[in-house]
ZADO-225067 format. One record per residue (C-alpha): x, y, z; residue in three letters. Coordinates in steps of 0.001 Angstrom, whole numbers, padded with zeros to 6 digits, always signed. Example, Ala and Ser with C-alpha at 12.3 -4.5 7.8 and 13.67 -1.06 7.14 Angstrom:
2
+012300-004500+007800ALA +013670-001060+007140SER 
// end
This chain:
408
+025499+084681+011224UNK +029326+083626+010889UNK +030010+080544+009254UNK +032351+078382+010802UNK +033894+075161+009134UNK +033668+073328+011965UNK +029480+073388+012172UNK +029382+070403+010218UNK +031411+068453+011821UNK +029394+069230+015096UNK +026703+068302+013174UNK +027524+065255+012511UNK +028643+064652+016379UNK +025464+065704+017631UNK +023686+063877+015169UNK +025652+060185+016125UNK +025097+061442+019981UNK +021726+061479+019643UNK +021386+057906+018081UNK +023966+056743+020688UNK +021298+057630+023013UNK +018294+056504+021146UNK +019825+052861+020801UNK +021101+053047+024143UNK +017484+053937+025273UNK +016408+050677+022726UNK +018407+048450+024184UNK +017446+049512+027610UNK +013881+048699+026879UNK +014559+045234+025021UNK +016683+043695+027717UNK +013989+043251+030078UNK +012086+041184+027143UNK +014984+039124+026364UNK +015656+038589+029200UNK +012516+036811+030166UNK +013517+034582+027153UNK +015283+031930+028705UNK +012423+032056+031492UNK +010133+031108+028719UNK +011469+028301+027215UNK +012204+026772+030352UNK +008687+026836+031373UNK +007818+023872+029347UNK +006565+021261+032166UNK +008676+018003+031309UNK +007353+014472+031423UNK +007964+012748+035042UNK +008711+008998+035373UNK +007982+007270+039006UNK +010159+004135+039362UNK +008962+000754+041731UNK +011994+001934+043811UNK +010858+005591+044007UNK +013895+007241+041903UNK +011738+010130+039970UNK +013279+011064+036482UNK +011985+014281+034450UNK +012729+014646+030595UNK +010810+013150+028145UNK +008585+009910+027160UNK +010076+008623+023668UNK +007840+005925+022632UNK +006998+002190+023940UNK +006806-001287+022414UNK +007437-004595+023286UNK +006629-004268+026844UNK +008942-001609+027714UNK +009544+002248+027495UNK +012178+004369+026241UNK +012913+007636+028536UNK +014964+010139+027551UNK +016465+011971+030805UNK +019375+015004+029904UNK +021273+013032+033110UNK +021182+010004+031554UNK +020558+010134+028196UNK +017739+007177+026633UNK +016987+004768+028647UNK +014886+001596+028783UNK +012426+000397+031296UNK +009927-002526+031582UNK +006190-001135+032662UNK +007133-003746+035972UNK +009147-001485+036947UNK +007681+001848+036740UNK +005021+002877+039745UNK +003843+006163+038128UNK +004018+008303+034344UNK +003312+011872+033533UNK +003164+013598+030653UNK +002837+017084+029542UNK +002606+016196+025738UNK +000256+014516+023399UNK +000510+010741+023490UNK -001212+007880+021083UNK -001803+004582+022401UNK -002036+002033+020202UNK -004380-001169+021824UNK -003761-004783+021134UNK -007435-004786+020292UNK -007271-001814+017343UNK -006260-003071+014352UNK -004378-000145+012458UNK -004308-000500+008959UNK -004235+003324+007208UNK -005459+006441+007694UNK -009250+005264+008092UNK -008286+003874+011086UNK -006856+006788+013176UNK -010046+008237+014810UNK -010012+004737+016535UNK -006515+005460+018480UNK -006866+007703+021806UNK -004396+010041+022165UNK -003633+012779+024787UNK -001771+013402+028102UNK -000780+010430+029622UNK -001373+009269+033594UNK +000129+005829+034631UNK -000829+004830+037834UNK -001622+001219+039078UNK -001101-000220+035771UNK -003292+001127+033987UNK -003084+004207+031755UNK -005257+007121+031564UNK -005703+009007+028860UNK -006861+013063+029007UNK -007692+015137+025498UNK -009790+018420+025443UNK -012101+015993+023062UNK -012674+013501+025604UNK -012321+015056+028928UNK -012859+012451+030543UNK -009712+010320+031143UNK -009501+006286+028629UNK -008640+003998+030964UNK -006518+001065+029254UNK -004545-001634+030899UNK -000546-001289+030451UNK -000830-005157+029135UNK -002892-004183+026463UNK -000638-000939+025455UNK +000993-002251+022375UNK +002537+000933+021053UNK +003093+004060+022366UNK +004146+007060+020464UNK +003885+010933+020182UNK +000416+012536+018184UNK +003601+013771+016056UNK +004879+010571+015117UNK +001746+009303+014138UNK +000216+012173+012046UNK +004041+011685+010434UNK +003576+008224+009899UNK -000398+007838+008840UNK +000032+010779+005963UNK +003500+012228+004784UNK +005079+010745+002079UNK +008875+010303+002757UNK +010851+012272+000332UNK +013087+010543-002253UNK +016403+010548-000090UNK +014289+010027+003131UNK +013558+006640+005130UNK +016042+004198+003436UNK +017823+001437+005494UNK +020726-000799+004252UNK +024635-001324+004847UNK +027415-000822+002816UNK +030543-003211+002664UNK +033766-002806+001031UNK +036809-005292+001118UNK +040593-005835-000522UNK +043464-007731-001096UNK +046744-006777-002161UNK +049941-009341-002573UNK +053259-008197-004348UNK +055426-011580-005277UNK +056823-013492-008127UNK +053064-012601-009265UNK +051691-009424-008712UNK +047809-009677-007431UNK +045049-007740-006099UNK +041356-007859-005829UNK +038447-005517-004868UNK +035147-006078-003579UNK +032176-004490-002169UNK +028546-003636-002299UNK +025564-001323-001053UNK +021918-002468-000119UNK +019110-000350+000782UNK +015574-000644+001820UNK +012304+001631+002527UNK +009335+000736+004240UNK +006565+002536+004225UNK +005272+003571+006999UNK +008626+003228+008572UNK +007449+001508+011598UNK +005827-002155+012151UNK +002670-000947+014129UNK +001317-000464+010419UNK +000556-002094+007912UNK +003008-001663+005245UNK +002381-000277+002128UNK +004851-000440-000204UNK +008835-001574-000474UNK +011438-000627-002350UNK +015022-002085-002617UNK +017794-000974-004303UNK +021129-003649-004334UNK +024608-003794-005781UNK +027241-005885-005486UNK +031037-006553-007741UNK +033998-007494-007552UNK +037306-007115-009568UNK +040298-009144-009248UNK +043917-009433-011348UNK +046848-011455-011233UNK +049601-010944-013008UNK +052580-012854-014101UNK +055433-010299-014882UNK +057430-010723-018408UNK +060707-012008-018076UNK +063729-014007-020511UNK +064811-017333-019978UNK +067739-017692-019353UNK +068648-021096-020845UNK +067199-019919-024519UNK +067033-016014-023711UNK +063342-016409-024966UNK +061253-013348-023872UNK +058162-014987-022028UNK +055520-012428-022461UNK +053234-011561-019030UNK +050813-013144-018341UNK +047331-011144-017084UNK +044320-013130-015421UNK +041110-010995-014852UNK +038115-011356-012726UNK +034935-009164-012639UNK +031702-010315-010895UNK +028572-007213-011069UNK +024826-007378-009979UNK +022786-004629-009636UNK +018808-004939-009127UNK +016159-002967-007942UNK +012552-003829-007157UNK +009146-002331-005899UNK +006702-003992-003890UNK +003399-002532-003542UNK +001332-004386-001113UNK -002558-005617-001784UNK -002657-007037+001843UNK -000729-007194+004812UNK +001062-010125+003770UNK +000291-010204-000307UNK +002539-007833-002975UNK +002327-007073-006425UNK +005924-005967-007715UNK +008119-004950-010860UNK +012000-005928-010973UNK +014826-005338-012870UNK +018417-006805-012747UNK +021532-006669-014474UNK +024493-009151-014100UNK +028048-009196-015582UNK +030399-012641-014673UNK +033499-012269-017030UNK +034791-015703-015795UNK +031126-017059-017627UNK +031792-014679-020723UNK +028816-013246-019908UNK +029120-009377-021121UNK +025761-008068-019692UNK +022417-009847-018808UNK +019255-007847-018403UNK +015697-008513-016776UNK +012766-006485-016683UNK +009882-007698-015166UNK +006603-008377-012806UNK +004735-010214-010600UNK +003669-011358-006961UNK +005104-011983-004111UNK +003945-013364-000540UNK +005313-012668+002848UNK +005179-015954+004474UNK +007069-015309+007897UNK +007506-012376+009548UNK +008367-011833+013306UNK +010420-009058+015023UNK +013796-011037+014311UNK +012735-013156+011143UNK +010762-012281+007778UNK +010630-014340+004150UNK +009248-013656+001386UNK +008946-015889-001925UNK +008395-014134-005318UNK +007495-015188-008972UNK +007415-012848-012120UNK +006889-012774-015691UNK +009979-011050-017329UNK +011949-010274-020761UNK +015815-011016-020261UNK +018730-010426-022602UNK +021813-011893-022809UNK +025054-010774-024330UNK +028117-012765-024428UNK +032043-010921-024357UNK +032697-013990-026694UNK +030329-012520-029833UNK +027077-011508-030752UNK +026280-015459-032399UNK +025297-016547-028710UNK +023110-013621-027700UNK +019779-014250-026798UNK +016032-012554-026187UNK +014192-014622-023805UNK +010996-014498-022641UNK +011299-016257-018893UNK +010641-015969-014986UNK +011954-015589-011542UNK +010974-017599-008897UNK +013231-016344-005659UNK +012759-016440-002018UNK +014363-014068+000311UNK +014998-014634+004151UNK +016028-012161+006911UNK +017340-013063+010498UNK +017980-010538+013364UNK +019717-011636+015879UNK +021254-009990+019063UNK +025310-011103+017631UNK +024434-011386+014049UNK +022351-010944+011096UNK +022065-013613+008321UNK +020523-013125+004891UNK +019786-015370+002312UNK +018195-014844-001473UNK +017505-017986-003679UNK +016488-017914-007371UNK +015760-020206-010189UNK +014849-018443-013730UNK +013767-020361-016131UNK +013427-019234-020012UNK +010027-020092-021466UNK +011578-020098-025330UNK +015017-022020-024607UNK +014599-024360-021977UNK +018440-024696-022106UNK +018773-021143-021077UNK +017972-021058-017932UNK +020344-019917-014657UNK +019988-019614-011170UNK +021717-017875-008130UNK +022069-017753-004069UNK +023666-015449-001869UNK +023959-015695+001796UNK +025406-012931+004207UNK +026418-012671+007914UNK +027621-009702+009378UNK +028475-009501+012893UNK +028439-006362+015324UNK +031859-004436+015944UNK +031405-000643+016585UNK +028816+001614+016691UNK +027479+001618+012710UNK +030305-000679+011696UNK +030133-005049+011298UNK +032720-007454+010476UNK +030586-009289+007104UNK +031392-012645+005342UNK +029365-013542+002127UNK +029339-016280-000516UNK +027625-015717-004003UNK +027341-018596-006136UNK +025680-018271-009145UNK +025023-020760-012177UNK +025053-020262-015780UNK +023031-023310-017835UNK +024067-022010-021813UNK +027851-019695-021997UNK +028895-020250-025232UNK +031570-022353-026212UNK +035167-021629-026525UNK +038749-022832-025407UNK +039666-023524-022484UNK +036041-024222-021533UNK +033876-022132-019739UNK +032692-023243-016417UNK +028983-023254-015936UNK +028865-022596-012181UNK +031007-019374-010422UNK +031226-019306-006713UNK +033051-016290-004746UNK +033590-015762-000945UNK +034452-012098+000275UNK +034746-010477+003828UNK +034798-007176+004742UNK +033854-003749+006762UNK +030151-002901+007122UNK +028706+000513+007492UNK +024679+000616+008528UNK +023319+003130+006624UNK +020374+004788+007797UNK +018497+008179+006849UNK +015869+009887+008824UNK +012368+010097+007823UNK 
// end
């Protein structure tokens, strides 16, 4: 046998023919399965909505409450319909209807909600699961909530995760003037809230808030000589600062009665107060609460410390309380909040201070609100000094909203 030097490179030609042909032959047999791909997932049978007028709309049953339902069509996108207005519903999905006459308060309570495919016909809705065959009749009236199996499993036992289910807004605002005196001033603040469960067709079982507000402000007089004595007149510098930051838990005993633990921290360098700390506890009871409207008042035990920018000789250790109420207002062109609170010092009664805030913030784009707030806060014992300090320190800002809101 002759050896040529051109074997292996046949080799090697033969040997990438014949995997040309074995992935060729591959492919050839995998394209008929992919192919049957998109078949597949188009197969799904979507939900079908029957309007009074006869349109017909397929896509997908979101939820209902409030007398209406929310249909999401890939035409049109979500929309909402009163159950007037709808002749027939069909859905291919697992449903949970939630009666006026169930009262849901945890997980104990689930076995009592039916859930399955839905049929709406006549006004009434009937309900079809391989447990119960045969179909639950309940009256549209009576339907109170509507929501996917999903959503409720979601809602009855996961925990949300620490970044997970908060609500709130943040606002930020400023002012900048260039004159004879030079002045600008900053303000801004972030509030957020968790519920859990997230939704109001439960009870709730616990709250937590997390708030901050501040501002800083400067105006400055620039140095300059007289000319008449050719005196150097030094600048002048005026500061404000304004800081509160709280947080608070709220674990609830009953659907309307709390147990809670609070801290705060406050900083007002126009009432030399350096830094003033809370930490405390109590109860709180939610007195009012609607779809557009909800108040709470509070009352806790705490320990509070105050230190002064003026010296350590008027620092205190108190041992006081908090008694605050909070209101809430939703309304279609504006939401208005208010907090209130008095706290007292059990071991000074001097020493006592008190605070209220009120916020409206109107609707301008999508996420973002055109907000106006006052916080006026009073200060019963800053130490002395020249020129007096003022007990009582009241700001107004305005500025740009963003909702915040992260999914659960």
């Amino acid at each position: 046998m002759t050896f040529s030097p051109f074997d292996p490179i046949r080799r090697i030609v033969c040997f990438i023919a014949a995997c040309g042909v074995r992935s060729a032959l591959m492919i050839s047999l995998l394209v008929p399965f992919t192919a049957l791909r998109p078949a597949v997932a188009q197969s799904g049978a979507a939900d079908v909505l029957v309007l009074s007028n006869g349109d017909t709309l397929h896509g997908k049953l979101v939820n209902s409450s409030g007398g209406k339902i929310t249909f999401h069509s890939d035409a049109l996108g979500d929309i909402s319909v009163d159950w007037d207005k709808i002749k027939e519903l069909h859905t291919s999905g697992s449903y949970a209807v939630l009666d006026k006459s169930v009262k849901l308060r945890g997980k104990k309570d689930a076995g009592a909600i039916p859930a399955g495919q839905l049929e709406v016909t006549n006004n009434s809705i009937a309900i079809r699961s391989e447990k119960a065959p045969a179909p639950a009749a309940i009256p549209v009236a009576n339907a109170q909530y509507i929501m996917d199996t999903g959503t409720l499993e979601k809602e009855l036992y996961h925990q949300p995760g620490l970044l997970t289910g908060w609500n709130g807004a943040a606002t930020a605002g400023a002012a900048i003037v260039t004159a004879t005196e030079n002045q600008y001033t900053f303000s801004g603040g972030v509030g957020l809230v968790r519920v859990v469960p997230t939704v109001s067709w439960l009870t709730t079982r616990n709250r937590t808030s997390l708030d901050f507000t501040g501002s800083f402000g400067k105006i400055t007089q620039p140095a300059y000589t007289n000319p008449l004595t050719g005196i150097v007149v030094p600048a002048v510098v005026t500061k404000s600062a304004i800081y509160h930051a709280d947080a608070e838990r709220d674990q609830y005993l009953s659907p309307r009665f709390f147990a809670l633990v609070q801290t705060a921290f406050d900083h007002n360098y126009g009432q030399d107060l350096d830094l003033q700390q809370i930490y405390g506890g109590g109860f709180g009871l939610t007195f009012l609460k609607t779809p557009r409207q909800e108040a709470d008042v509070k009352a806790t035990i705490q320990y509070e410390k105050q230190q002064f920018i003026s010296g350590s000789s008027a620092n205190q250790n108190l041992i006081g309380s908090t008694i605050a109420l909070a209101y809430v207002l939703h309304h279609k062109l504006v939401t208005y909040t208010q907090g209130l609170a008095f706290i007292p010092a059990f071991n000074n009664p001097h020493a006592y201070s008190a605070n209220e805030t009120n916020t409206l913030a109107f609707p301008a784009y999508k996420n973002f609100s055109f907000s106006m707030g006052t916080l006026d806060s009073y200060l019963n014992n800053p130490p002395d000094s020249l020129p007096p300090t003022k007990r009582n320190s009241f700001q107004f800002t305005m500025g740009l909203t963003y909702a915040i809101k992260s999914k659960y």
